[in-house]
RODO-2510 file (C-alpha; in nm, 4 decimals, decimal comma):
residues 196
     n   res          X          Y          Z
     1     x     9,8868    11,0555    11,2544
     2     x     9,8469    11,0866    11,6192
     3     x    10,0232    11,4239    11,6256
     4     x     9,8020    11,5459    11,3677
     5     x     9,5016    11,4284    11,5740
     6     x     9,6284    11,6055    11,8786
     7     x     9,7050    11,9274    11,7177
     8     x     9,3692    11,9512    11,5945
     9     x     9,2299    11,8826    11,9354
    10     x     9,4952    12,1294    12,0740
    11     x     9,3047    12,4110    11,8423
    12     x     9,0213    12,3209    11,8884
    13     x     9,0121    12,3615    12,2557
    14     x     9,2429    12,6450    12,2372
    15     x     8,9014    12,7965    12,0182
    16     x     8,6501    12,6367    12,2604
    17     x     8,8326    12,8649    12,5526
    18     x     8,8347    13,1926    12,3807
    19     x     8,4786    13,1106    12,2793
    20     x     8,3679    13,0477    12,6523
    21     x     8,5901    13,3485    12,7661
    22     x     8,4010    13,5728    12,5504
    23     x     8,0530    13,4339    12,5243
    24     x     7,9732    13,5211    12,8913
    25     x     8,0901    13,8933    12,8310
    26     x     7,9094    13,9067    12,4697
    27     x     7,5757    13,7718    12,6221
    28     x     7,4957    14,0135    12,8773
    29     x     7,2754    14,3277    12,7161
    30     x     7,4937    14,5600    12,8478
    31     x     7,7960    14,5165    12,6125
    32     x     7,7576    14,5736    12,2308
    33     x     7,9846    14,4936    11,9662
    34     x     8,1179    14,7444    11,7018
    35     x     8,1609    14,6674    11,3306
    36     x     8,5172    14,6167    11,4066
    37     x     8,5021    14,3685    11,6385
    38     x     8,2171    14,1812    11,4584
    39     x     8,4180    14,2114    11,1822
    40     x     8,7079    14,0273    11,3918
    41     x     8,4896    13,7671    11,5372
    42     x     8,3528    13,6573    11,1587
    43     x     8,6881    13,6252    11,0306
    44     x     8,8223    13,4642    11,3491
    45     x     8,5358    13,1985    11,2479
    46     x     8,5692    13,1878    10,9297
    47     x     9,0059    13,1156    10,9815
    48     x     8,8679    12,8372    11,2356
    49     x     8,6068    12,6875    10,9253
    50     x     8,8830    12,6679    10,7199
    51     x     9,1290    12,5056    10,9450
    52     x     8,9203    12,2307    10,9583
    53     x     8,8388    12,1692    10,6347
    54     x     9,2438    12,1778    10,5304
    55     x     9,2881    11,8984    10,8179
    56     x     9,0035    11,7039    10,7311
    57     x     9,1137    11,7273    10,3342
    58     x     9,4980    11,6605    10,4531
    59     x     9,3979    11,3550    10,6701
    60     x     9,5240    11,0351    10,5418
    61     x     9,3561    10,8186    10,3054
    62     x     9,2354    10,4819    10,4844
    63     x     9,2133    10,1428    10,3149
    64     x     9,1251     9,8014    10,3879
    65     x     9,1719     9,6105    10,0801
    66     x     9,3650     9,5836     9,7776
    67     x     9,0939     9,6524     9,5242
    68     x     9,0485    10,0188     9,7354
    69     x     9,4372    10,0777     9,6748
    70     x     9,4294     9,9925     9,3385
    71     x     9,1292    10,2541     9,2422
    72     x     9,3423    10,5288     9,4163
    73     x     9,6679    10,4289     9,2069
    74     x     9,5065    10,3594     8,9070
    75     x     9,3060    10,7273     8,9677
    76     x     9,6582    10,8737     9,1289
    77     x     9,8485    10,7733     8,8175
    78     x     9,6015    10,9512     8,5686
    79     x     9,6685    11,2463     8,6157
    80     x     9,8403    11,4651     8,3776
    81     x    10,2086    11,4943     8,3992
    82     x    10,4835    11,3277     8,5020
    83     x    10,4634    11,0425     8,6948
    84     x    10,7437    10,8560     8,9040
    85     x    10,6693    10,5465     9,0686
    86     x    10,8978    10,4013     9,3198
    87     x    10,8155    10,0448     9,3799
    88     x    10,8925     9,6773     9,5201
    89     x    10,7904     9,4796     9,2388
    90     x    10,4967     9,6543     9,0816
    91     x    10,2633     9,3596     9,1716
    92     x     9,9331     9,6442     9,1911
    93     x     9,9830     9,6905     8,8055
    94     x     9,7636     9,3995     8,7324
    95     x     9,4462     9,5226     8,4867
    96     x     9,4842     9,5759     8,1085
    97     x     9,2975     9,9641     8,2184
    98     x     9,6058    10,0690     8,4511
    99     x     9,8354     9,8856     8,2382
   100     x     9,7335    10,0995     7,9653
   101     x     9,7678    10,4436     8,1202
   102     x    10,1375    10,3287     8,2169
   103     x    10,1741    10,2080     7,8333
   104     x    10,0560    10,5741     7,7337
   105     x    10,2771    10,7449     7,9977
   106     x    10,5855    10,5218     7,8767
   107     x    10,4812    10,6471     7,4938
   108     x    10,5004    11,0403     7,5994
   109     x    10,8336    11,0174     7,7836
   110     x    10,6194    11,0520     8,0937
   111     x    10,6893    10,7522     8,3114
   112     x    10,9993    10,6622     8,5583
   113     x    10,9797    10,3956     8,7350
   114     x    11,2389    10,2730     9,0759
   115     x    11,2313     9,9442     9,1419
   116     x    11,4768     9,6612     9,2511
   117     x    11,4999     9,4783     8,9257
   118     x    11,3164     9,4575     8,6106
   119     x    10,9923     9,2574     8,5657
   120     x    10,8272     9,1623     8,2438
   121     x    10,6294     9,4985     8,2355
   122     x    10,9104     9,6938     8,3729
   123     x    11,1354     9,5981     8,0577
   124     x    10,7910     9,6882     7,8122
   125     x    10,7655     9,9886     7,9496
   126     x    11,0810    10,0632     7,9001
   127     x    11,0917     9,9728     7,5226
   128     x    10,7843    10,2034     7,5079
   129     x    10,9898    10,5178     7,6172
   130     x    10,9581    10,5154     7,9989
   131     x    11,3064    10,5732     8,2212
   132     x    11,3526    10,2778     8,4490
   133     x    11,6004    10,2955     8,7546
   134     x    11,7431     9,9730     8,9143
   135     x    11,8626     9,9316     9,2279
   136     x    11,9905     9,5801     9,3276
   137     x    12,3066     9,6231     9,3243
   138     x    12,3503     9,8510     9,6405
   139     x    12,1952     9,5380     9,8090
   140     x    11,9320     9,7860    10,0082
   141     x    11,5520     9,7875     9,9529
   142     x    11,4283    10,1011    10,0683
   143     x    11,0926    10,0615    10,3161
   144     x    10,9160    10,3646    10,0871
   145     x    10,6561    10,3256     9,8278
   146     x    10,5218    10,6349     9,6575
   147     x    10,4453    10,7754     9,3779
   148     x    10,4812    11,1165     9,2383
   149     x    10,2371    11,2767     8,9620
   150     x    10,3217    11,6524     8,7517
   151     x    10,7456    11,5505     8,8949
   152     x    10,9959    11,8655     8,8381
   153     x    10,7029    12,0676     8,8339
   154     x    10,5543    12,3520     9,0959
   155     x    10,2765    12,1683     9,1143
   156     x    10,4425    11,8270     9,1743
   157     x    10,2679    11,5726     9,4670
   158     x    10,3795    11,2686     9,6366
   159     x    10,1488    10,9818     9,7288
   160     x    10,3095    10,8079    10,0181
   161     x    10,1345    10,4419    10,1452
   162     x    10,2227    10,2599    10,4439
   163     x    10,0975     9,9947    10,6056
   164     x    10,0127    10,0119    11,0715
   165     x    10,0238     9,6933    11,2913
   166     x     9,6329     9,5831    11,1731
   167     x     9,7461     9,5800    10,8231
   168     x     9,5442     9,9102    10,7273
   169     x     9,6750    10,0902    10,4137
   170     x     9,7367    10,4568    10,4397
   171     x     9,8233    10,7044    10,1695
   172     x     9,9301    11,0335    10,2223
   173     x     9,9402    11,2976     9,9819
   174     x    10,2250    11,5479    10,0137
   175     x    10,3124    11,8902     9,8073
   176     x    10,5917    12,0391     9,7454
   177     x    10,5088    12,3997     9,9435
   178     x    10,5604    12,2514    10,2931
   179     x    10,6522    11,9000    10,3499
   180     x    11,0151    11,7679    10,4655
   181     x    10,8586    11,3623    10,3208
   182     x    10,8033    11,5348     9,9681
   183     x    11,1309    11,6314     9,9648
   184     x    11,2497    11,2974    10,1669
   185     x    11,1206    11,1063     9,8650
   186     x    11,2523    11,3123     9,5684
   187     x    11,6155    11,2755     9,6363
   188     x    11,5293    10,9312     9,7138
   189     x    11,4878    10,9341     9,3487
   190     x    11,7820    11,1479     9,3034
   191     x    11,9909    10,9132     9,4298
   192     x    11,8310    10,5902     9,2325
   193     x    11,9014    10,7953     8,9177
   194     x    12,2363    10,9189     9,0677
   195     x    12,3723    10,5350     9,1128
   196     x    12,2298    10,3970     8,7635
***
């Protein structure tokens, strides 16, 4: 995160000095601009604009409290597709609502879940279609949560949380275009599958 935060300020004042290189030159009455440079100088601005909108919309999701987390998962796991959680112990699956759109996932052969062992609604979920992976037995419990919607797709995402030093929830959402942590967490799966 605090790479991220000084890239942006990196381009930003890499902007900011072009900007106060040119503006001295542009305001004096002598000097007028041609279509092609105004041209230049709008899309220059308009690359900038949307620069900062990507960061802002790639920044990662802060929260301080489970019910917040649990609206984003219960959101998250919506969507259409299909959707891979890897988990400790599945302990935010605890309303009848997101139970429900993991019971109708499970039903359309959309649902795999990674965990350690089986719980109660691990082993239903199963019986209702979903794939479950277990992992105990190579006595390792990966750090990683996440969750992936639309999975062996073009269009798949990853939802990565973690946790800093104050106990603040993060959740990053990753694509498949550009990320080395999307692909990180898919053979992460791969392997899970690979050992069952």
């Amino acid at each position: 995160m605090m790479t991220k935060t000084i890239r942006i300020i990196g381009n930003i004042s890499a902007i900011a000095g072009i900007v106060g290189f040119i503006y001295p030159i542009i305001s004096q009455q002598k000097i007028t601009l041609t279509n092609l440079q105004i041209g230049f100088i709008s899309v220059s601005i308009l690359i900038f604009l949307g620069y900062i909108f990507y960061e802002l919309l790639n920044t990662p999701k802060k929260y301080t409290n489970d019910l917040e987390i649990k609206k984003y998962m219960s959101a998250w796991v919506k969507k259409t597709g299909r959707t891979v959680i890897f988990t400790r112990d599945m302990s935010w699956v605890d309303t009848e609502s997101i139970k429900n759109d993991l019971r109708i996932k499970a039903r359309n052969k959309d649902l795999l879940l990674c965990l350690p062992d089986n719980t109660d609604f691990s082993s239903e979920l199963k019986l209702l279609g979903a794939e479950v992976y277990i992992y105990k037995d190579i006595n390792f419990t990966p750090k990683s949560r996440f969750t992936f919607i639309n999975y062996d797709t073009p269009y798949s995402k990853v939802a990565i949380g973690r946790k800093d030093k104050n106990h603040i929830h993060y959740i990053e959402e990753y694509s498949i275009e550009n990320t080395i942590e999307f692909f990180l967490a898919q053979d992460l799966v791969n392997l899970i599958k690979s050992i069952n």
